[in-house]
N, C-alpha and C positions, 0 to 999 in steps of 0.2 A: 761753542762746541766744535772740535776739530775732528772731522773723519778722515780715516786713514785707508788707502785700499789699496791691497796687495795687490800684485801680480806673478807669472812667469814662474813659478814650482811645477813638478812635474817628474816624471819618471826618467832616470838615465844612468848608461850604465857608470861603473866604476872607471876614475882616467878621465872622467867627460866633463862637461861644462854646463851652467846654467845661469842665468843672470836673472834675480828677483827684482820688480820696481815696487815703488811705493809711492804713492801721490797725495798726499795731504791735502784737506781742504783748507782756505784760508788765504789772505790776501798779504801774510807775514812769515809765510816759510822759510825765507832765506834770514830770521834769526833764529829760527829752530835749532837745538840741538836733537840728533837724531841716532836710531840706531835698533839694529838687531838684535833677538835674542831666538833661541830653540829652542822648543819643547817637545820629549821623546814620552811617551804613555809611559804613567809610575813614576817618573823621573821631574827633578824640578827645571823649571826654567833657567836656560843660560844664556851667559852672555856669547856672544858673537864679535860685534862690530861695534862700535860706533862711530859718531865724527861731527864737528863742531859746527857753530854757524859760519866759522873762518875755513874752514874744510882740514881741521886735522884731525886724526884720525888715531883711532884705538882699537890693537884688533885680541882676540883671545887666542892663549900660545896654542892649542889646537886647529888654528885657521891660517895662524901667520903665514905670511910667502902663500898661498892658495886663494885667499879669499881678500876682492877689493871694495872698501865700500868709499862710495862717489856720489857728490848731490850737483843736480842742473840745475839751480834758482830760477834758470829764464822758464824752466819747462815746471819748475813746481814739484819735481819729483828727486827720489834720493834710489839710489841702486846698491844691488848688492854682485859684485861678482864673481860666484863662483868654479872655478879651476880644479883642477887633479880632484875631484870629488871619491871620493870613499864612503862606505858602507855607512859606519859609522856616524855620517854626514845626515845620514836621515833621519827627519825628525819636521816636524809643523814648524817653520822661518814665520815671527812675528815683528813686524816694523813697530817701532815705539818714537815718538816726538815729544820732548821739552819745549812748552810754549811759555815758561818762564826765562826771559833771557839771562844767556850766562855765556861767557867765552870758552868754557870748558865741553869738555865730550864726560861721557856718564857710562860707566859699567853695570852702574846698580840697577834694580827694574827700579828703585822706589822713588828716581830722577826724575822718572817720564809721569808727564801726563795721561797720554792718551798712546789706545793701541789700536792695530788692525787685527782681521779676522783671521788672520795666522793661513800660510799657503802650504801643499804638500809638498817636500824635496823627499824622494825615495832614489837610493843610489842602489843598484843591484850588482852582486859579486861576479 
């Protein structure tokens, strides 16, 4: 069983910045494929981010250029970095990890294994 625990959401305004972590449990992170999605109340989950156990990356064209996601293997944890944030932007940031190896990054939720308890980003106008 892999727990996953968010960090770093939080209130700010529009233009601003924020950086989510995510720290898996487990002694094999660094073949994780990993990755963000959002979820806004009524609305379904989307994708965000991903990125590979090789560290390549896939971002959704709402984020592109804005938003970077980055994993530290020595520290065990995966980040998310967000820039020029906008309104829009808000919504509960959920970390997801594939603990089936694969060389590839994953858009789909139905990739991942296991999730975290999903963090607040609220961007104000």
């Amino acid at each position: 069983q892999v727990q996953l625990v968010e960090s770093g959401g939080g209130l700010v305004q529009a233009g601003g910045s924020l950086r989510l972590s995510c720290a898996p449990s487990g002694p094999t992170f660094s073949t994780y494929a990993m990755g963000w999605f959002r979820q806004v109340p009524g609305k379904e989950r989307e994708f965000v981010a991903a990125i590979s156990w090789s560290g390549n990356t896939l971002y959704a064209d709402s984020v592109k250029g804005r938003f970077t996601i980055s994993r530290d293997n020595a520290k065990n944890t995966e980040y998310l970095q967000m820039n020029s944030l906008k309104p829009e932007d808000t919504a509960a940031y959920y970390c997801a990890a594939r603990t089936r190896f694969s060389t590839r990054y994953y858009s789909s939720q139905d990739e991942y294994d296991y999730w975290g308890q999903g963090t607040q980003v609220t961007v104000s106008s």
